[in-house]
N, C-alpha and C positions, 0 to 999 in steps of 0.2 A: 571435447564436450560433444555430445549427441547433438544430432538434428532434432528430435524430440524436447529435449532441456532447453536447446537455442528456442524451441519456440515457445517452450512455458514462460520462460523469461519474459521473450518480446510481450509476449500478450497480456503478461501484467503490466509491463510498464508503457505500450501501446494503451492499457485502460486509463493508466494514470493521463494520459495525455487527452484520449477520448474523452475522459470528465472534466479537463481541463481543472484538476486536481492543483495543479499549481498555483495559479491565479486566486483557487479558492482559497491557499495556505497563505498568498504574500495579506489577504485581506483578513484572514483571521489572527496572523502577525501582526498588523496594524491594531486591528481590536483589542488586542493581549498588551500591543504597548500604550494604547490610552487608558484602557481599565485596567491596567497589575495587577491592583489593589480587591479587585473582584474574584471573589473565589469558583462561582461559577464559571466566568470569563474562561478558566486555567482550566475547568472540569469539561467544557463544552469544545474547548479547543484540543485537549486527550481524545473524546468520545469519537469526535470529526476523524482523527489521524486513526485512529483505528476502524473505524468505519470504512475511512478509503481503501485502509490496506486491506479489509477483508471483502470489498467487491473487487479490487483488482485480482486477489487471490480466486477469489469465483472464475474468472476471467480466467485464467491460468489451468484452472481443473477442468475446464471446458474444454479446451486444449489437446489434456493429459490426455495419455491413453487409459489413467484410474489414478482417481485422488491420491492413491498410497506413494506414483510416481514423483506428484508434485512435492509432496509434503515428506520424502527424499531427500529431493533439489534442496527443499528449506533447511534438515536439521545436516547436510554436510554444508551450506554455506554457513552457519551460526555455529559448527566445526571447525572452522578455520577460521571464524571470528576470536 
């Protein structure tokens, strides 16, 4: 793997960390399992996960040496998915 790709990675998943991304998930986990039954609860906890992934993806293109590189990286890892 390139030194280039080694860092589109890192620096997504250095955002993930920088937002403390996590913390924010175990807590909207906890919300999702007292409200199930709530249908927004389930819509606002999709919108959240996608929202993260696409400021870490920001993070990433920053990086790049051009968007076309990163988003590469993306459709040969969901190739081997």
């Amino acid at each position: 793997m390139s030194q280039a790709r080694i860092d589109q990675i890192l620096a997504h998943e250095l955002e993930h960390v920088r937002r403390m991304d996590a913390g924010l998930l175990w807590f909207v986990g906890l919300a999702r399992a007292i409200l199930w039954f709530h249908p927004l609860v389930a819509w606002a906890a999709r919108d959240l996960k996608r929202s993260q992934e696409e400021a870490c993806d920001d993070a990433a293109v920053r990086v790049s040496e051009s968007p076309l590189s990163y988003a590469r990286l993306l459709l040969e890892y969901a190739a081997q998915l």
